[in-house]
C-alpha positions in Angstrom: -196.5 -90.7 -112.5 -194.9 -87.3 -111.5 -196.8 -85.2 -113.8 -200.2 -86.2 -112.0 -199.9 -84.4 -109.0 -199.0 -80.7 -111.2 -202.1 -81.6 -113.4 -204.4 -81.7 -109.9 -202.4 -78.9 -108.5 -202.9 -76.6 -111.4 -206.6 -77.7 -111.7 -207.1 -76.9 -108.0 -205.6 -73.2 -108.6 -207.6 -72.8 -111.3 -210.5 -73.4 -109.9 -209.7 -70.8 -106.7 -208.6 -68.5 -109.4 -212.1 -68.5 -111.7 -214.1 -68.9 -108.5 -212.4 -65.8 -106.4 -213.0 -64.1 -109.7 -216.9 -64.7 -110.0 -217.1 -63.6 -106.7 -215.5 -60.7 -107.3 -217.6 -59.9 -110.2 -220.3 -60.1 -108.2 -219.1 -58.1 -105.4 -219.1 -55.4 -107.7 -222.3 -56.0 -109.4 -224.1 -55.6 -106.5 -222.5 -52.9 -104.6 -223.2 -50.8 -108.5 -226.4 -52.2 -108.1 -227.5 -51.2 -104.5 -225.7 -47.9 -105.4 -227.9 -47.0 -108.5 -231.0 -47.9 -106.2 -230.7 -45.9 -103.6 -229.5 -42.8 -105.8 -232.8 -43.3 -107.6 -234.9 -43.9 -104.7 -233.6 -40.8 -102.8 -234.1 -38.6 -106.1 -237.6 -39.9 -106.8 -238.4 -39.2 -102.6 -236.7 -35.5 -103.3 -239.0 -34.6 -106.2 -242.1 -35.9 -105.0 -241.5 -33.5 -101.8 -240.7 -30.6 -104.1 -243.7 -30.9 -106.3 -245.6 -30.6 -102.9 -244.0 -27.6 -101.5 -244.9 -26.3 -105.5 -248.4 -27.4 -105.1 -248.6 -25.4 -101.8 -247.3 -22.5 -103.0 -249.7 -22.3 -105.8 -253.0 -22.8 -103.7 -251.7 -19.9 -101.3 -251.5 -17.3 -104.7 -255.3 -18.4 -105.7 -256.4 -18.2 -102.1 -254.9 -14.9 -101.7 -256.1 -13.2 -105.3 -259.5 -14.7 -104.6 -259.5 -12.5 -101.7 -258.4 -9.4 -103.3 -261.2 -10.2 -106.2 -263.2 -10.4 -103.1 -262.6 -7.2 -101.7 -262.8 -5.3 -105.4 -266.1 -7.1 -105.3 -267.9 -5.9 -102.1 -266.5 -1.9 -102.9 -267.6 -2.0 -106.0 -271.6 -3.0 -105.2 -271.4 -0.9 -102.4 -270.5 2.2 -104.6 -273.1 0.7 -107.3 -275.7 0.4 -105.0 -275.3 3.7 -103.4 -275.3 5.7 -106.9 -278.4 3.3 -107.8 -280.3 4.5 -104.8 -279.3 7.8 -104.7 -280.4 8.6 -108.2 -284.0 6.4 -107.8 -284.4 8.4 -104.8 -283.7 11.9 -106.7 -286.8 10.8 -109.1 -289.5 10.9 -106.3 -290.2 14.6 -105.7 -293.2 13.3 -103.1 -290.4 12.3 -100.3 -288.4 14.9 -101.0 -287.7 15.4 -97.1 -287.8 12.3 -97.1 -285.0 12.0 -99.8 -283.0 14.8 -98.9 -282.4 12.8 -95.0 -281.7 9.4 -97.0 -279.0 11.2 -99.4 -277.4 12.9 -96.1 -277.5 9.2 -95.0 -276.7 7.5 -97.8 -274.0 10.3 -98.8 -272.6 9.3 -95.0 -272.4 5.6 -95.7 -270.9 6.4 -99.1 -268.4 8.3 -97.5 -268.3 6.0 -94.5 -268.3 2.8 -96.8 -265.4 4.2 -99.2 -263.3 5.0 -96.1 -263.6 1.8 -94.8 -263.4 0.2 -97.8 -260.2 2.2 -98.4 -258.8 1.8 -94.9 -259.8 -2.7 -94.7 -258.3 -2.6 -98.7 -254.9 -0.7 -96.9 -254.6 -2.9 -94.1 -255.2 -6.1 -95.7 -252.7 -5.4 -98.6 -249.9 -4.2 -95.7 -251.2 -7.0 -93.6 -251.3 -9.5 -96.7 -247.8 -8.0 -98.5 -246.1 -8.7 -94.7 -247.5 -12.1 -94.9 -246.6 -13.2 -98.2 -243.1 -11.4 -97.8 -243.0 -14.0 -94.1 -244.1 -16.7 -95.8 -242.0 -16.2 -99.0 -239.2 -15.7 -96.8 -239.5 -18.6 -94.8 -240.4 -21.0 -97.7 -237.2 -19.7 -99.8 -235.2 -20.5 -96.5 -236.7 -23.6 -96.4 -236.1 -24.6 -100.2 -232.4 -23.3 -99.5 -232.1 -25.6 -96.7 -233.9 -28.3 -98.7 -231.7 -28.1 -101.6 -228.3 -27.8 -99.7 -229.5 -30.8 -98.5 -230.6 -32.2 -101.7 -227.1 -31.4 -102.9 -225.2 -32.6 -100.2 -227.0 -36.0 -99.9 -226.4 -36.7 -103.8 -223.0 -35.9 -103.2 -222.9 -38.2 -100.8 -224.2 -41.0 -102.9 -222.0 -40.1 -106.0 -219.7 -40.7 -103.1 -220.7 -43.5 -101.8 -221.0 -45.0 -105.4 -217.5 -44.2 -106.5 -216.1 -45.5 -103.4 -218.0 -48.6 -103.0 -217.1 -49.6 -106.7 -213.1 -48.8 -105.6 -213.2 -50.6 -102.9 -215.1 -53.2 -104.6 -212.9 -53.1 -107.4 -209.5 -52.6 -105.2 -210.2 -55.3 -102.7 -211.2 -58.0 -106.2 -207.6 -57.5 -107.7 -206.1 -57.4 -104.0 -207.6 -60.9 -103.2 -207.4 -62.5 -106.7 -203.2 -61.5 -106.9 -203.5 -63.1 -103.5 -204.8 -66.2 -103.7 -203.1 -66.8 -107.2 -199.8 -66.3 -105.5 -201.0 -68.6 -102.6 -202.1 -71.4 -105.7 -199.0 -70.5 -107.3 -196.8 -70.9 -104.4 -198.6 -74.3 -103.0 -198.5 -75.9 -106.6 -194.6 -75.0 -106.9 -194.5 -76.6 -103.1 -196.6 -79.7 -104.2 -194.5 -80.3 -107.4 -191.0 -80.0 -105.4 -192.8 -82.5 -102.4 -193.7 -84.8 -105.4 -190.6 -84.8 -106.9 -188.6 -85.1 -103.6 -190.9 -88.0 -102.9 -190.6 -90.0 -106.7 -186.6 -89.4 -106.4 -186.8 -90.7 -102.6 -187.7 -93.9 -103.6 -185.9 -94.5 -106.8 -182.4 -95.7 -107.6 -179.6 -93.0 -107.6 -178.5 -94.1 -111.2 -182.1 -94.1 -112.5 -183.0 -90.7 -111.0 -179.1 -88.9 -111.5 -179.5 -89.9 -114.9 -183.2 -88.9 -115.4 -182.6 -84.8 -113.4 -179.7 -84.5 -116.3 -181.5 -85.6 -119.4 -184.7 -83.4 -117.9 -182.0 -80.6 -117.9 -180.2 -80.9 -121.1 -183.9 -81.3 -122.7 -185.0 -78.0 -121.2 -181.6 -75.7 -122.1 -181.8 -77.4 -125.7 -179.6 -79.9 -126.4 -179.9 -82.8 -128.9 -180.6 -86.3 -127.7 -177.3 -87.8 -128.9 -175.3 -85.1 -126.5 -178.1 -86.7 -123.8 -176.7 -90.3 -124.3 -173.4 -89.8 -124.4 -173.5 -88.3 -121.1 -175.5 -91.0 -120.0 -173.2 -93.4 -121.5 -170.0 -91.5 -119.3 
C-alpha cells in the first residue's frame, strides 16, 4: 500500500518533465524557424531591389550612347551632304554664278554647321559628363547607404537569430531544472505525507519494527541480523 502513492507521484513528474520538454523543443523550433524566414525573406526583398537599381543603371548607359551615336550621325550627313553638293555643283559650268554664290553658302553652312556641331558635341559631352558624374554620384551614395543598411539589417537578424535560439534554449533548461526540482521536491513531500500517514495508523510494534528492518535492508545487512533484532 505505501509504494502506490511514489508509483503516481513519479508518473505525475514524469509526465511534467517529458511534457515541459516537448514544449521546449518546440519553443525552439519555431523561434529557428521564424528566424530562417525572415532572414530569407529580407535577403530575397534586398536583391530583387538591387537588380532594379542594376536594371536602371543599364538603360541610362544605352540611352545616353544612343545619343552620342546620334549626334556622330547628324555631323557626319551634314559634312557628307555638303562635300556631295559641293562637288555636283562644281560639274555644272552653266550656273557657275550661280555655283560660286551656293559654295560661298554652302562653304558658310559648312563652316557654320561644323561649329555648331563642334560647339552642341562640347556642350552636351560637358553637360552629359556633369550629369552622369551627378548621377553616378548620387546612385553610389545611394548603394552605400543601401548596403550599410543591407549589412546592418542582416546583422541584425544573425542577431536576432542567435539570441532568440539562447534565450530559447536558456529559458528550456531554466524551466525544465525547475519544474523537475518542483516534481522532485513534491514527490519526496508526497512520499514522507504517505508514510507519516501509513505509520499514523499502525501499531507502534508493527511500524518500529518495520522502519528497522527497512533500514538494515537498505545499509546491507543479512536477514538473520534483521530477526534477531526483531526478536530483542
Amino acid at each position: 500500500m505505501p509504494d502506490t502513492p511514489q508509483i503516481i507521484t513519479f508518473d505525475t513528474s514524469l509526465f511534467l518533465f517529458v511534457s515541459f520538454a516537448y514544449f521546449s523543443a518546440l519553443n525552439i523550433y519555431l523561434s529557428i524557424y521564424l528566424s530562417i524566414y525572415l532572414s530569407i525573406y529580407l535577403l530575397t526583398r534586398h536583391i530583387y531591389l538591387l537588380i532594379r537599381h542594376i536594371y536602371l543603371y543599364i538603360y541610362l548607359n544605352f540611352s545616353i550612347s544612343m545619343l552620342s551615336i546620334s549626334i556622330y550621325l547628324h555631323i557626319y550627313s551634314s559634312i557628307y551632304l555638303s562635300i556631295y553638293l559641293s562637288i555636283y555643283l562644281s560639274i555644272s559650268f552653266i550656273f557657275l554664278h550661280i555655283y560660286i554664290k551656293l559654295l560661298y553658302l554652302l562653304t558658310f553652312y559648312i563652316y557654320l554647321s561644323i561649329y555648331l556641331s563642334i560647339y552642341l558635341s562640347i556642350y552636351l559631352f560637358i553637360y552629359l559628363s556633369i550629369y552622369l558624374l551627378t548621377r553616378h554620384i548620387y546612385l553610389f551614395i545611394y548603394l552605400s547607404i543601401y548596403l550599410s543598411i543591407y549589412i546592418y539589417l542582416s546583422q541584425s537578424v544573425h542577431l536576432s537569430i542567435y539570441l532568440s535560439i539562447y534565450l530559447s534554449i536558456y529559458l528550456s533548461i531554466y524551466l525544465s531544472i525547475y519544474w523537475l526540482g518542483i516534481s522532485i521536491y513534491l514527490s519526496i513531500y508526497l512520499n514522507n505525507f504517505v508514510l507519516n500517514h501509513s505509520n499514523f495508523h499502525r501499531p507502534a510494534s508493527h511500524s518500529s519494527f518495520l522502519i528497522v528492518e527497512v533500514s538494515l535492508q537498505s545499509e546491507g545487512c543479512p536477514s538473520g541480523k534483521s530477526n534477531n533484532i526483531r526478536s530483542s
